[in-house]
C-alpha positions as CSV (number, residue, x, y, z in Angstrom):
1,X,0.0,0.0,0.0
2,X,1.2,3.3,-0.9
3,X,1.9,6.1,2.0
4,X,-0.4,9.1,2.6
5,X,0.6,11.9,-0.1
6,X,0.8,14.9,1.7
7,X,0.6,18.9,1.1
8,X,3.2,21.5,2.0
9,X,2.3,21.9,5.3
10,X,2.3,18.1,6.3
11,X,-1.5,17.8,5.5
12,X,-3.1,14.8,4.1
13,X,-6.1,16.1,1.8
14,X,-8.7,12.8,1.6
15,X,-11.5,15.0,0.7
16,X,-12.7,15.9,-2.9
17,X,-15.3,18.6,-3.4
18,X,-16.7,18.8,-7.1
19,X,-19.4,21.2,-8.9
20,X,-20.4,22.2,-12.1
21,X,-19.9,25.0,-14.2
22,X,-20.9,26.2,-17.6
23,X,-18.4,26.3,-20.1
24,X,-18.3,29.8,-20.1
25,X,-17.7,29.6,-16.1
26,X,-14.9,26.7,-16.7
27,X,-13.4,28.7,-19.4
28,X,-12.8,31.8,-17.6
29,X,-11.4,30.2,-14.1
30,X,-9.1,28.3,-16.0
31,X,-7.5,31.5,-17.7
32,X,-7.5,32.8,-14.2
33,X,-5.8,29.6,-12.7
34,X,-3.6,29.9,-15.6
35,X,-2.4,33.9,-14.6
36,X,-2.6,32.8,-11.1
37,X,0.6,30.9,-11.3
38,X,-0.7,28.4,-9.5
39,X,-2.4,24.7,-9.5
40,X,-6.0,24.9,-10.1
41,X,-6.6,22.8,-6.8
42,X,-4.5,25.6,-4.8
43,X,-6.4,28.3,-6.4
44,X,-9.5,26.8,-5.6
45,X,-8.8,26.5,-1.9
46,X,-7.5,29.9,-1.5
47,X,-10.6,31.1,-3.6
48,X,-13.1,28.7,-1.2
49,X,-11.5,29.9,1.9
50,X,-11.5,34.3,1.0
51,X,-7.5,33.9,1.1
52,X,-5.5,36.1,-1.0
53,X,-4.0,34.8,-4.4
54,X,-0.1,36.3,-4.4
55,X,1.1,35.7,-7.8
56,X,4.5,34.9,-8.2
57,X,6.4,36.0,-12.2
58,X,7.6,32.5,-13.6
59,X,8.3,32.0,-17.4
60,X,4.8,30.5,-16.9
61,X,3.0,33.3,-15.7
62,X,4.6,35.9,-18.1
63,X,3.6,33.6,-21.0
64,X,0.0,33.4,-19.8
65,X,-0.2,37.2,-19.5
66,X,1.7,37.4,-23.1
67,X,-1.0,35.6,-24.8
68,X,-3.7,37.4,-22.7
69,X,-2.8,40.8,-23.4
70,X,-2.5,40.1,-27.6
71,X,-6.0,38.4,-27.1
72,X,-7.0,41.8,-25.6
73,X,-5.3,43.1,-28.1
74,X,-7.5,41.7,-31.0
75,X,-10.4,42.1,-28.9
76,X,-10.1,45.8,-28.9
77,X,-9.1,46.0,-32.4
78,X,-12.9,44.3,-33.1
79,X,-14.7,46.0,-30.7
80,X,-13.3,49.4,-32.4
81,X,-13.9,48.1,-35.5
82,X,-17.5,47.1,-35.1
83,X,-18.3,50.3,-32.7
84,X,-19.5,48.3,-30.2
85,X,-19.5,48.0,-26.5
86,X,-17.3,45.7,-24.7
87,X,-18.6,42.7,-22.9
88,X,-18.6,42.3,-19.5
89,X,-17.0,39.2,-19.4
90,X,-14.1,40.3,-21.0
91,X,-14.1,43.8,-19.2
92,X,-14.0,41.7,-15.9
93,X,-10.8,39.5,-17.0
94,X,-9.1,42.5,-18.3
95,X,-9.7,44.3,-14.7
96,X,-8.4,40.9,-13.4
97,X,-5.3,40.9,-15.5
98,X,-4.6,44.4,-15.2
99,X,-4.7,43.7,-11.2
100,X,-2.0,41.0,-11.9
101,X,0.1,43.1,-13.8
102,X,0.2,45.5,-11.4
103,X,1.3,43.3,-8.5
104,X,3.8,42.6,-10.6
105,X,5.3,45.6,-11.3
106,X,8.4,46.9,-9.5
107,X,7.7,50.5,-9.5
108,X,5.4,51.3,-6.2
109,X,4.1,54.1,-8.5
């Protein structure tokens, strides 16, 4: 028999909580686990338990926030394009990134 795995803080986790989500829903917590940094499972708690996310810059991270801000990028471009208003669901990730990026900055400006 295998031993008890264990978290970082000598926890054993034998508990599994699931839900559902629409694919919308699914879609945009796993560009936020993605920014996060972090494990879904460890974003998840955090999020559960009203802790605070601290994102840490890995090659990870910076790529994730790359490829967010060009698909804001075109986003914008179309939204200009079509004169139209920007959906909320995008507004609220780009609030979310923006938040990211600015923990991330070095400047305390």
């Amino acid at each position: 028999m295998m031993p008890k795995k264990q978290d970082d803080r000598n926890r054993f986790r034998g508990y599994t909580t699931g839900f559902r989500m629409s694919k919308e829903e699914h879609d945009e917590l796993n560009k936020r686990v993605e920014l996060s940094g972090l494990t879904k499972q460890d974003y998840m708690i955090k999020k559960a338990l009203d802790k605070e996310i601290v994102v840490i810059g890995n090659k990870r991270t910076y790529k994730a926030l790359k490829n967010r801000l060009g698909e804001f990028n075109q986003l914008l471009k179309e939204y200009i394009k079509t004169n139209t208003v920007i959906d909320e669901e995008v507004f609220e990730m780009m609030q979310f990134t923006m938040k990211i990026l600015k923990g991330l900055s070095i400047d305390d400006d």
